[in-house]
C-alpha positions as CSV (number, residue, x, y, z in Angstrom):
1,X,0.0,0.0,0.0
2,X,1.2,3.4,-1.2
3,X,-0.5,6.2,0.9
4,X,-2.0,8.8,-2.2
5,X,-3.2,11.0,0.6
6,X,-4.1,11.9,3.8
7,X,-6.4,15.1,4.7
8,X,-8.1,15.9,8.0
9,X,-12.0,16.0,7.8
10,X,-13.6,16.8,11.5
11,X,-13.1,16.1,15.2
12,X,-16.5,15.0,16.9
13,X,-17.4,15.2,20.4
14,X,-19.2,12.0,20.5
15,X,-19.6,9.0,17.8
16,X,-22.9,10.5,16.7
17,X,-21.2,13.5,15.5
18,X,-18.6,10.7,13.6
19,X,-19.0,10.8,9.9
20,X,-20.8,8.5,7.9
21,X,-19.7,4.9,8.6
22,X,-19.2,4.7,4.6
23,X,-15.7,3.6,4.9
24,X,-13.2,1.2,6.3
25,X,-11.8,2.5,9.6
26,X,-9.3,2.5,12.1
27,X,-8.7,4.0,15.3
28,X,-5.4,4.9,17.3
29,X,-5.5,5.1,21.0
30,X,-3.2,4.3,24.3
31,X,-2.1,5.9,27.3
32,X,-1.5,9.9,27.1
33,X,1.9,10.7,25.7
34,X,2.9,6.8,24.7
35,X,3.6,8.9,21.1
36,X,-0.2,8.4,19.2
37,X,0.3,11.6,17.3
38,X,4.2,10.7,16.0
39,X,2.9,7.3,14.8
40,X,-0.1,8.5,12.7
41,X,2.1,11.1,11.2
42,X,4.8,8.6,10.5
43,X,2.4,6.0,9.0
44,X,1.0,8.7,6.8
45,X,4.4,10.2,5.7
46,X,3.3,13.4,7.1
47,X,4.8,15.1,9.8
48,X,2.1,18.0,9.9
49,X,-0.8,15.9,9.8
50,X,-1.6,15.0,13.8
51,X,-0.8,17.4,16.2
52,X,1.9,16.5,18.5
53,X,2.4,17.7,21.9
54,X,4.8,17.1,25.2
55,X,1.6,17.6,27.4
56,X,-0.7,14.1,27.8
57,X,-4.1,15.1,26.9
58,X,-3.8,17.2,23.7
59,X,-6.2,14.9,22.1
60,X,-9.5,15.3,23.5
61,X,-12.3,14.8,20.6
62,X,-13.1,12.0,17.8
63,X,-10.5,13.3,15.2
64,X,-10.9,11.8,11.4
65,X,-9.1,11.8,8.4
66,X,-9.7,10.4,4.8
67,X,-7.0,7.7,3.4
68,X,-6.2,7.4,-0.2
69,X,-3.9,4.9,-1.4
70,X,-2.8,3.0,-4.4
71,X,-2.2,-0.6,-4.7
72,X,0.7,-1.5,-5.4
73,X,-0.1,-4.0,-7.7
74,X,-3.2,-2.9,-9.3
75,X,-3.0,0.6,-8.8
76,X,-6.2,0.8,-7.8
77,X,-7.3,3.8,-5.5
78,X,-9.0,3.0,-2.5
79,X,-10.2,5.2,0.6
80,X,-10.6,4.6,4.0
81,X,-10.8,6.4,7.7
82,X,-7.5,7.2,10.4
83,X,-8.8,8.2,13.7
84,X,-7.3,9.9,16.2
85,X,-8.6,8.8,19.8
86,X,-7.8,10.5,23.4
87,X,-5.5,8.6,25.3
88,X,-6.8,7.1,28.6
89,X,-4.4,6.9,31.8
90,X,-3.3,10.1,33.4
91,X,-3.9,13.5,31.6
92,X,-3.9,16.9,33.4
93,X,-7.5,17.2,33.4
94,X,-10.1,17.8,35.9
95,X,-12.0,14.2,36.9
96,X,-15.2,15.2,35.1
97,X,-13.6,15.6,31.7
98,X,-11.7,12.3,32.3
99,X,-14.8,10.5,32.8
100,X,-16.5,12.1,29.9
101,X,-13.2,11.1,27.7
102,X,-13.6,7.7,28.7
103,X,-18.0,7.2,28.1
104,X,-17.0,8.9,24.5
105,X,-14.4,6.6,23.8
106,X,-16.3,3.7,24.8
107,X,-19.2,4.8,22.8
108,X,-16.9,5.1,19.6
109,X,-15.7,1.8,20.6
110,X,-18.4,-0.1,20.7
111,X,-21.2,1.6,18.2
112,X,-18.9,2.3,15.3
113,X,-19.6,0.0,12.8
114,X,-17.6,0.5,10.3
115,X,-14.4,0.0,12.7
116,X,-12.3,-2.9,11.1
117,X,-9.6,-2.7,13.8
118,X,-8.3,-0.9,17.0
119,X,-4.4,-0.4,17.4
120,X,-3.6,-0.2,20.9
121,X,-0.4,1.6,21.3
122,X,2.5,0.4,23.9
123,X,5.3,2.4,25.1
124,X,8.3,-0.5,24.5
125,X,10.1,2.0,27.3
126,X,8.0,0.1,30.2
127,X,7.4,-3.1,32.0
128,X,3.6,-4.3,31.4
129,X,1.3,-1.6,33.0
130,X,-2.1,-2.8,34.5
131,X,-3.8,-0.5,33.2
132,X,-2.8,-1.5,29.1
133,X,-3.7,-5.1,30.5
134,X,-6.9,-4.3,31.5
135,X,-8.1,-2.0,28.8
136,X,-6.9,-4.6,26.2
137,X,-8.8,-7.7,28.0
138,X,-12.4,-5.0,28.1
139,X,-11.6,-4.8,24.0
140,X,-11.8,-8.7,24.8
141,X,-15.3,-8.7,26.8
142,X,-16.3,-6.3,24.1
143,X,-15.2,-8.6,21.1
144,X,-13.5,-5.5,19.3
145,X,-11.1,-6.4,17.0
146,X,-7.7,-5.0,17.6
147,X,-3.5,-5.2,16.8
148,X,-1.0,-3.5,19.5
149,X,1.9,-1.4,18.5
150,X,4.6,-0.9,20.8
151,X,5.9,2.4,20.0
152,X,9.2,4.2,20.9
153,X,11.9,1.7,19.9
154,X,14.8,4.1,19.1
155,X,14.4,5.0,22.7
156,X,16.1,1.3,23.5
157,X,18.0,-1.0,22.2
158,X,16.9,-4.1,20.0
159,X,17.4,-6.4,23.1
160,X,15.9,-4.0,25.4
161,X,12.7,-3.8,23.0
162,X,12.8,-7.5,22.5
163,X,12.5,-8.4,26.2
164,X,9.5,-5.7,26.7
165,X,7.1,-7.1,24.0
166,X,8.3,-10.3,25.3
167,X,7.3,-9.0,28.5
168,X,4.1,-7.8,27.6
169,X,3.0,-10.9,25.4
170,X,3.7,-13.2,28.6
171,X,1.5,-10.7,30.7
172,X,-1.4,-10.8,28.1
173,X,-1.3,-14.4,27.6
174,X,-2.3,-15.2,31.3
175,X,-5.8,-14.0,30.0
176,X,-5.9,-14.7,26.3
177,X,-5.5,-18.3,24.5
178,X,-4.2,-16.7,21.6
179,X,-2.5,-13.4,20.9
180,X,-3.6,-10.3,19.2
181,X,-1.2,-9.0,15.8
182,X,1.7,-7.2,17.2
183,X,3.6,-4.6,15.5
184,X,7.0,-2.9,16.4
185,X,7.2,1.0,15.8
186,X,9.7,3.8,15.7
187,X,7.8,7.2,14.4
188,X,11.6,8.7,14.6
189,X,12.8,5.5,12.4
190,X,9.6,4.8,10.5
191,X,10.1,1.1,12.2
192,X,6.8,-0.8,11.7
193,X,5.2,1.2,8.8
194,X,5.1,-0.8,6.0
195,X,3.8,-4.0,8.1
196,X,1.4,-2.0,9.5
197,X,0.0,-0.4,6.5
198,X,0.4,-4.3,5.1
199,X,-2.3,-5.0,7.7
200,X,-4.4,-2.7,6.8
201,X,-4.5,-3.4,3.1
202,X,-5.7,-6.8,4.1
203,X,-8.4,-5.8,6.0
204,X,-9.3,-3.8,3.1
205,X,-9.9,-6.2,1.0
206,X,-11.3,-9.0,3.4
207,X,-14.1,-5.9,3.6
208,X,-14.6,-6.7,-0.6
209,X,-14.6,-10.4,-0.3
C-alpha cells in the first residue's frame, strides 16, 4: 500500500457526530503521551498531519481523516478512515472531563460499525502496565477487534525492545488463549510502517470479499 493522501476531515465530540460509517476504519489510541500523534504522522508520511504535543491530553475529541492509497499491484485507488482517539491513563484534566473522555471513547468503541480494527499503542520503554492489560482484555469482553503497537523503539536498544514485548505478550497471555497481531514502531525511524500499513490493506480487501 502506497499512501495517495491523507487530509483531515472533523473532530467529533461523540460517535454521533462521527462521519458516515461509509468507509473502512481504524482508530489509534493508548495511554496519554505513549507517542499516538508521531505514529499516525509517520504511517502517513506526514509530519504536519496530527498534532503532537509534550503535554498528555492534547487529544480530546473523535479526530478523522480520509486515506487514499494505491495498490501497489493494481493501482487501484481506494479510501478509507484514520482516527485519532484521546489517550486514557493520566492526563492533566479535571476528573469530570476524564470521565466524559472515557464514556466517548467507549461509545466510539463499541457503536462504530464500520471499525475494522483498534491499534492499541504500547510504550516499549515500560514493564507491562495494568492498566494497558486491562483495557486490552475489556476490548476482549467487548469482542472489538484490535493489533497493538509498541511504540518508541529508538528509545532502547533491539534487546531492550525484545524483552519488553516479550514481556508484555507473557503478561497478556495469562488472560488470552491466543495473541492479538503485534507490531514494532519507531515514528523517529519509520520502524513498523510498512507492516502495518500491510495489515491494513488486508483488511481492506477482506471488507470486498
Amino acid at each position: 500500500m502506497n499512501i495517495k493522501s491523507a487530509t483531515y476531515l472533523i473532530s467529533s465530540p461523540s460517535v454521533d457526530k462521527c462521519p458516515k460509517g461509509d468507509k473502512p476504519e481504524y482508530a489509534f489510541i493508548g495511554r496519554s503521551n505513549v507517542g499516538k500523534s508521531s505514529l499516525i504522522n509517520m504511517i502517513c508520511n506526514n509530519h504536519k498531519l496530527a498534532k503532537t504535543s509534550a503535554s498528555p491530553g492534547k487529544t480530546q475529541l473523535i479526530n478523522h481523516f480520509v486515506i487514499e492509497d494505491i495498490h501497489e499491484k493494481t493501482g487501484k485507488v481506494s479510501s478509507w478512515y484514520l482516527v485519532d482517539l484521546p489517550g486514557y491513563g493520566y492526563a492533566k484534566v479535571a476528573q469530570g472531563q476524564r470521565k466524559q473522555w472515557i464514556k466517548m471513547i467507549e461509545n466510539y468503541i463499541r457503536k462504530r460499525e464500520n471499525l475494522l480494527n483498534l491499534f492499541v499503542l504500547i510504550d516499549s520503554r515500560h514493564k507491562p502496565q495494568e492498566i494497558d492489560i486491562s483495557f486490552i482484555n475489556q476490548l476482549g469482553e467487548w469482542k472489538i477487534p484490535f493489533a497493538i503497537v509498541f511504540t518508541k523503539a529508538d528509545k532502547s536498544t533491539q534487546k531492550e525492545v525484545a524483552a519488553a514485548v516479550k514481556a508484555f505478550l507473557s503478561a497478556l497471555g495469562e488472560h488470552w488463549a491466543a495473541l492479538p497481531p503485534h507490531f514494532v514502531s519507531s515514528a523517529v525511524k519509520s520502524t513498523g510502517r510498512r507492516q502495518i500499513l500491510s495489515f491494513i490493506e488486508e483488511c481492506n480487501q477482506l471488507t470486498k470479499q
